[in-house]
N, C-alpha and C positions, 0 to 999 in steps of 0.2 A: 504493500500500500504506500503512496506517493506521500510524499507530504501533503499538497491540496487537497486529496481524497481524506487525510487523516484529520486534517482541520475539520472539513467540513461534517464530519461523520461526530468529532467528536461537539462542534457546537450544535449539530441535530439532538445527541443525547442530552446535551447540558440544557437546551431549551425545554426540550419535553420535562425535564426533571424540574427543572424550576418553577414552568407554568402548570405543571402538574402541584407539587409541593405549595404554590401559592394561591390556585385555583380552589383545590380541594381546603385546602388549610384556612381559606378565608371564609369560604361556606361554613366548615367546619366552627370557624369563632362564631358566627352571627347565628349559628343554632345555638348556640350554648349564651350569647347574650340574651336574645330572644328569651331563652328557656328559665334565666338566673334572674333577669330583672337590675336594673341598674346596682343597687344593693349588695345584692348576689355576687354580681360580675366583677361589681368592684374587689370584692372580696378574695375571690381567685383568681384575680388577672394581678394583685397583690405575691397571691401566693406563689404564681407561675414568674414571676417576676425574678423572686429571691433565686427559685429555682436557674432561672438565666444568667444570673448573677457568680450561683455557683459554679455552673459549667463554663463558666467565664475564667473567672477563676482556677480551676481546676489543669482548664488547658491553657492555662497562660505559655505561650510559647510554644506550647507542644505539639499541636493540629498546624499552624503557620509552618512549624520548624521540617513536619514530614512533608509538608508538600514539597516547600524550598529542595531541601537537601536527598528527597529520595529522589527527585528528578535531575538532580546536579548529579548524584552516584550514579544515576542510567546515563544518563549522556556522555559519562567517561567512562564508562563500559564496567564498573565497578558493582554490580548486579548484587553480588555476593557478600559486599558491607552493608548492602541495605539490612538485611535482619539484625546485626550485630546495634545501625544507628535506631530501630525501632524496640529496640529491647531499652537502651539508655533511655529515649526519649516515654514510654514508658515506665519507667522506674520514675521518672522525676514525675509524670504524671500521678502515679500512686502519691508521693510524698506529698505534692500541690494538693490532692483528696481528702487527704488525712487533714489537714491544714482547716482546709473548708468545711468538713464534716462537723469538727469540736468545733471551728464558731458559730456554725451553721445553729446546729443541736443546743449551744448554749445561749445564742441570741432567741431562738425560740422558746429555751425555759424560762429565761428570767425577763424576757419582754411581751411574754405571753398577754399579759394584760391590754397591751395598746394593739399589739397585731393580728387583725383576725381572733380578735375575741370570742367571735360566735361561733368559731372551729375549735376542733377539740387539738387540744397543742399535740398530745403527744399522737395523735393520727398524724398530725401536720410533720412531725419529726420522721415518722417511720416513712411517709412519704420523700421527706427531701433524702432521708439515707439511701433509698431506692433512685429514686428519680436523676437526682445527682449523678451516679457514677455510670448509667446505664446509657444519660445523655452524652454525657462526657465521653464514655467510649466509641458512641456512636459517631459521636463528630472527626473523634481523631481517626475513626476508621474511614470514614470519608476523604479525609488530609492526606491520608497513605494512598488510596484510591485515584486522586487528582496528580499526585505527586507520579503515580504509573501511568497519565493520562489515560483513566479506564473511564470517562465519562460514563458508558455505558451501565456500568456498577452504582453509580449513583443515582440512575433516572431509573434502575430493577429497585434499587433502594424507596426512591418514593413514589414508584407505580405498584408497592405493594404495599407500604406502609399507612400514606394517606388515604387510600381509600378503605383500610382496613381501621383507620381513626371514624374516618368519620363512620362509619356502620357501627362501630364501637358506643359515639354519643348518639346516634340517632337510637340505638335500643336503654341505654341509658337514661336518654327524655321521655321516652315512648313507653318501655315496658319496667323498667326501675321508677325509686322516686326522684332519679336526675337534679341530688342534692349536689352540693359544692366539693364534698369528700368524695362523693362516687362519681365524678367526674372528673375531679383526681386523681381516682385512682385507674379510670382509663388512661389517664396521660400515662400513671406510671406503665401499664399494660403494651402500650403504643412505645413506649422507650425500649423496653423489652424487645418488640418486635421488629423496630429500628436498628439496636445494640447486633441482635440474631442475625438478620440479613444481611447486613454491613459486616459483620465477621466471614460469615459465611463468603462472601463475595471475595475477600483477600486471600481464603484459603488456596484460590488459584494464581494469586498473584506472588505474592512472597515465597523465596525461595524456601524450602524446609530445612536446610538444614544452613547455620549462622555460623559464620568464622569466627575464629575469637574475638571477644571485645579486645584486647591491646591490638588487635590490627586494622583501625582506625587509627588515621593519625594524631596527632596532638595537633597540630594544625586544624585540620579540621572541625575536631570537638571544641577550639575552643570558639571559632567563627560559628558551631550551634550552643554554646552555651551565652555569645553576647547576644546574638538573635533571638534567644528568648529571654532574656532579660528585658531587651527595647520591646518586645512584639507584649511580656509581662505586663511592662509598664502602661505601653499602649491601650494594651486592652482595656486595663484595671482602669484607667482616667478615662481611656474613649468610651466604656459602657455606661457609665451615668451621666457623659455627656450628649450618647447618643439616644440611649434609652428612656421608657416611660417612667422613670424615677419619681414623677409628679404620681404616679397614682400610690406610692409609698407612702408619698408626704401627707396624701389626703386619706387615707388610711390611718394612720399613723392621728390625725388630727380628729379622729372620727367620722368621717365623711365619706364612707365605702359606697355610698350612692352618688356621690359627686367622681368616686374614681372610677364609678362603670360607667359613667358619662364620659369623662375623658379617656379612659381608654379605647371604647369605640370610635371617639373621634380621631384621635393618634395613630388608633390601628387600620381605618379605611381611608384618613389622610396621605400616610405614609406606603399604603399598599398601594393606593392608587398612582403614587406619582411613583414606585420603582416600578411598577406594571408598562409604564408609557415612555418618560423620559430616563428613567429611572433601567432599562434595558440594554441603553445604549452609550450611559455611561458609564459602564461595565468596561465598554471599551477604550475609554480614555487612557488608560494608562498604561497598555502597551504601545498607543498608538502616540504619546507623548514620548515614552521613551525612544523612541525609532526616529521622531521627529530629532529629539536631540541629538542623534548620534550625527545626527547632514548640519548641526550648527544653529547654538541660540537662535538665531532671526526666523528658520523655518521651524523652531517652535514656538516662536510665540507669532508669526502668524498662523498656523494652526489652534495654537489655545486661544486665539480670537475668535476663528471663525468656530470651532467647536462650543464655546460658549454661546455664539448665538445660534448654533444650531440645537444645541438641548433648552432655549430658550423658547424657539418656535415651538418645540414639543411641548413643554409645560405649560404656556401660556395657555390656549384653548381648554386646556385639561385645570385651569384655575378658574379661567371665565368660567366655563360649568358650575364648577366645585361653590363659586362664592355666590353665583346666582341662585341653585338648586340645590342649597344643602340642607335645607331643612325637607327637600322633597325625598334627596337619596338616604337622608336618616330614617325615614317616614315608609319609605318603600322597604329598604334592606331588617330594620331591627323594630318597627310599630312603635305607636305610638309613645310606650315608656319611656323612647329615649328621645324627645321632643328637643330635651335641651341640650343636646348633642350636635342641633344643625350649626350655630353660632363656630363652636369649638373646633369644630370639622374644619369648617370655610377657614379658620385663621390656623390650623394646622396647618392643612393643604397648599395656604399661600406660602409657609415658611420654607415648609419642607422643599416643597417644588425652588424654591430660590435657593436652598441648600444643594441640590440636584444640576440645576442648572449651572454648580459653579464648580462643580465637580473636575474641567478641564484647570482649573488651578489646583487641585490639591494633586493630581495627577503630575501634574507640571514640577511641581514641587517636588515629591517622593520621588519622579525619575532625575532629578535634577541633583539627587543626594542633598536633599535637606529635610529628609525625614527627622530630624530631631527641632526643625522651623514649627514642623507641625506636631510634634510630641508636645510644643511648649502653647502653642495654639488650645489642641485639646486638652490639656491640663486647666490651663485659665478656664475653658468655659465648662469643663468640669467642674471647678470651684465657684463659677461663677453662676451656676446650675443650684449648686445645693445651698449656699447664700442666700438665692431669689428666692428657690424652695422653699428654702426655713421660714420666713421672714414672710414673704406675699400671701402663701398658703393657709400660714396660719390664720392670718388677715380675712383676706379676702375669697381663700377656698377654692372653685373651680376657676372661676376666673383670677386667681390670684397662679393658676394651675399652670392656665392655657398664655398669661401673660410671660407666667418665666420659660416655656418652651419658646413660646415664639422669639424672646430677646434674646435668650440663647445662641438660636439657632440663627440669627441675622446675624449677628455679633461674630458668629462660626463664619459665615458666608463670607461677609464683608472683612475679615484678617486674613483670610486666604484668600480672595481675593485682590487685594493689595500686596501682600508680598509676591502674588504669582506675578503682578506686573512690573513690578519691582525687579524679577529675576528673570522674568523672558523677553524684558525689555520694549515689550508691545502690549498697548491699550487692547482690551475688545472695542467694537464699531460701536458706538455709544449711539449716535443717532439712528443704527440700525436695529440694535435693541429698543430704543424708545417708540421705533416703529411698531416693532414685534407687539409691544403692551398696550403699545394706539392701537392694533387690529385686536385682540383679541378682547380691549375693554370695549369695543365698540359693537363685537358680536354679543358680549353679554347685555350689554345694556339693549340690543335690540329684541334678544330673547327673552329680557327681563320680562316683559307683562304674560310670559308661559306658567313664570313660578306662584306657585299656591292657585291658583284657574282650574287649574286640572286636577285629575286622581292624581297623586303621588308617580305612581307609577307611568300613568299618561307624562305627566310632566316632566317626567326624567329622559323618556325616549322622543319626543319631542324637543326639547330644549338641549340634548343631545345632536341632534340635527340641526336644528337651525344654527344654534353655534358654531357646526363645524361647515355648514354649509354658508354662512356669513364670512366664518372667518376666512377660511382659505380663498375665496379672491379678493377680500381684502388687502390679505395678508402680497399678495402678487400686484392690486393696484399701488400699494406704499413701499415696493420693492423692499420685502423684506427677503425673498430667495435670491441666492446670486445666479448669474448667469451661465454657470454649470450646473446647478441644481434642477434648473430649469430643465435645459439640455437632458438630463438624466429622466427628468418627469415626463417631454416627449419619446424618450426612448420607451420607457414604459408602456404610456398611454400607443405607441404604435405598434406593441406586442399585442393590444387586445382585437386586434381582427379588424373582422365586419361589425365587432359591436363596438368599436369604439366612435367615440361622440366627434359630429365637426366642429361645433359652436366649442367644446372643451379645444380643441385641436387649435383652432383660430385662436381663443384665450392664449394660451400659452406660447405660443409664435409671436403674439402682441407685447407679452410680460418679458419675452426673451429680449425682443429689438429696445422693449424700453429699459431694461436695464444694463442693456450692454452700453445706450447711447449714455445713461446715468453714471455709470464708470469710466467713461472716456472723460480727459483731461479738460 
């Protein structure tokens, strides 16, 4: 198999794997919101929380360090260190376990009283004992998995997993009394099944039988001993700057129905914009580093034009969001969670501006200033739990929804700045201000669709017209460049006999008027 042929075989696996894992997985949450009640939800999307925290923890450096380094061992043809480097990198993974277990186990005994009160602590312990190591191995079996680029192993992983979750909570709500512990304890059931398949899967990859450990180098171990150290650090600062840590704080403050508000809103905010923009800047960061290898100036015109290209993306997918969020709360999880549309919309905008700026952080980490953005994430990790403490206590959900959003702009806007800083080139300022003049203009057109309609009516509706507003908008205010264009007729001339002339003329029109737009 070619190289091209191997590329593309393995982004076919990694896709299905993904939109399988976040298809099924998001269905999955809105039946168990649905089913818990804002209350409820808050309650365990608390409890799932810590659990994330642990596995976080857990594999600090260890799941990063197998992909890294069993892929560097294969491609020096060194096949036969790999067992010896995942026996290490597990041992340190046991000791990291042990570590999280006792704080785990002792933060639940003696903070029993403020956390999830209404659960019974010591079910809540035997679960994180379970849950914890089952995920945690599962993940790192995935990281060995990537590191042999077996794609494939990862999308048997969640084409058997996710849908065996979700039949799990539908008999759960359905035929159990689909309380908060027996939903739980299907997570712990699903981790299991995870942990299983994912073992299984390696058993043909790794060799059986490992060389000694002393014959890895010292070299070597010690470039995987600094590697998880920084990727340690990273994690531990970047998890509570990236995560729902807001539904802890409201938790924690008594308010488990104010955190099953915000967490549905954080959770179909943040799914929606990696579903869209969110897909494709996945690829910034190999594509940043390639750029730099031909010379600063061809990456930072690239990290221009990459920024407004996940800008076009997101922007229509916020028009929606801020117009019709009380409709798509209303449609996906009923009525209970009414006051979730607000939270949604200023999620969605954050996140999505978090996303969009993705070709700076990418810029940065291939640029070897991964420690630029260690000190970034740090700050707004401190600068997270500060807001937390202090607003939440105050003022509660919206004291919730205010410290993510300032966060996460504050995240946006320091990477930002220093990526121009170091590639030397602006993004198109006025070709962005175009992008947010089309798509605030498609919302406000579709604005008198929101609340008129069913819920539902008004989501596929206002769905359409926004995207049928925006995109020739978006081509009268030359927002595509004149190779995008070029690419869009290419398309649009692969569909036959059924392609459109009036579209065909369009875009012929858009092409002459912005090439004459970039002429001197």
């Amino acid at each position: 198999m070619n190289d091209r042929a191997r590329t593309l075989r393995n982004t076919f696996f990694s896709s299905v794997g993904v939109y399988t894992e976040y298809a099924l997985g998001m269905l999955t949450s809105i039946l168990i919101a649905r089913h818990l009640g804002p209350d409820g939800f808050g309650a365990y999307g608390a409890v799932i929380w810590l659990v994330g925290f642990g596995i976080a923890m857990t594999n600090s450096g260890t799941a990063s360090a197998a992909i890294k380094f069993v892929a560097e061992l294969r491609g020096a043809g060194r096949d036969t260190d790999v067992p010896s480097l995942l026996a290490y990198l597990r041992r340190a993974q046991r000791r990291f376990l042990g570590f999280v277990l006792l704080a785990g186990v002792a933060s639940l005994h003696f903070g029993r009283a403020h956390f999830a009160p209404e659960l019974d602590h010591w079910r809540l312990i035997a679960f994180l004992v379970i849950a914890v190591p089952l995920r945690a191995g599962y993940m790192f079996n995935i990281g060995v998995a990537k590191g042999y680029e077996d794609f494939k192993a990862t999308a048997t992983v969640a084409l058997v997993a996710a849908p065996a979750n979700l039949l799990l909570v539908l008999a759960a709500t359905f035929w159990l009394d689909g309380s908060e512990e027996v939903l739980l304890g299907v997570f712990a059931v699903t981790s299991a099944i995870l942990y299983c398949i994912s073992r299984r899967q390696l058993a043909t990859l790794v060799p059986s039988s490992p060389v000694p450990a002393h014959a890895l180098t010292g070299t070597l171990m010690a470039r995987v001993r600094r590697h998880m150290l920084y990727s340690a650090m990273t994690v531990t600062v970047g998890f509570f700057a990236a995560s729902e840590v807001e539904v802890m704080f409201l938790n924690l403050n008594g308010q488990p129905d104010a955190a099953g508000v915000f967490k549905v809103a954080y959770q179909l905010a943040t799914g929606a914009a990696q579903l869209v923009p969110g897909v494709f800047a996945a690829l910034m960061l190999p594509m940043m580093a390639n750029a730099l290898s031909q010379g600063r100036e061809v990456a930072g015109r690239r990290f221009a034009s990459a920024t407004a290209y996940l800008l076009m993306l997101a922007a229509p997918l916020v028009a929606f969001g801020v117009v019709f969020s009380s409709d798509v709360i209303a449609t996906l999880y009923g009525a209970r969670y009414t006051d979730a549309g607000w939270p949604f919309a200023v999620c969605l905008v954050a996140f999505s501006l978090a996303v969009a700026t993705q070709g700076a952080s990418s810029l940065l980490i291939s640029a070897d200033r991964q420690r630029t953005v260690l000190i970034v994430v740090a700050a707004c990790a401190a600068l997270k739990l500060v807001l937390g403490a202090t607003l939440v206590s105050r003022l509660g959900l919206q004291g919730a929804v205010a410290t993510y959003a300032t966060v996460t702009v504050v995240d946006a806007a320091a990477l930002m700045w220093m990526a121009i800083r170091s590639g030397g080139a602006s993004p198109e300022w006025s070709r962005l201000a175009r992008i947010v003049l089309a798509a605030t203009l498609a919302g406000a057109i579709a604005w008198p669709l929101a609340g008129r309609l069913e819920p539902w009516a008004a989501v596929l509706a206002g769905g359409v017209t926004v995207l049928a507003i925006y995109l020739p908008l978006s081509l009268l205010l030359c927002c595509w460049s004149s190779g995008d264009i070029e690419h869009m007729q290419h398309l649009h001339a692969r569909l036959g006999a059924i392609r459109s002339r009036p579209g065909e003329r369009v875009l012929a029109w858009a092409l002459t008027r912005t090439e004459r737009r970039s002429q001197p």
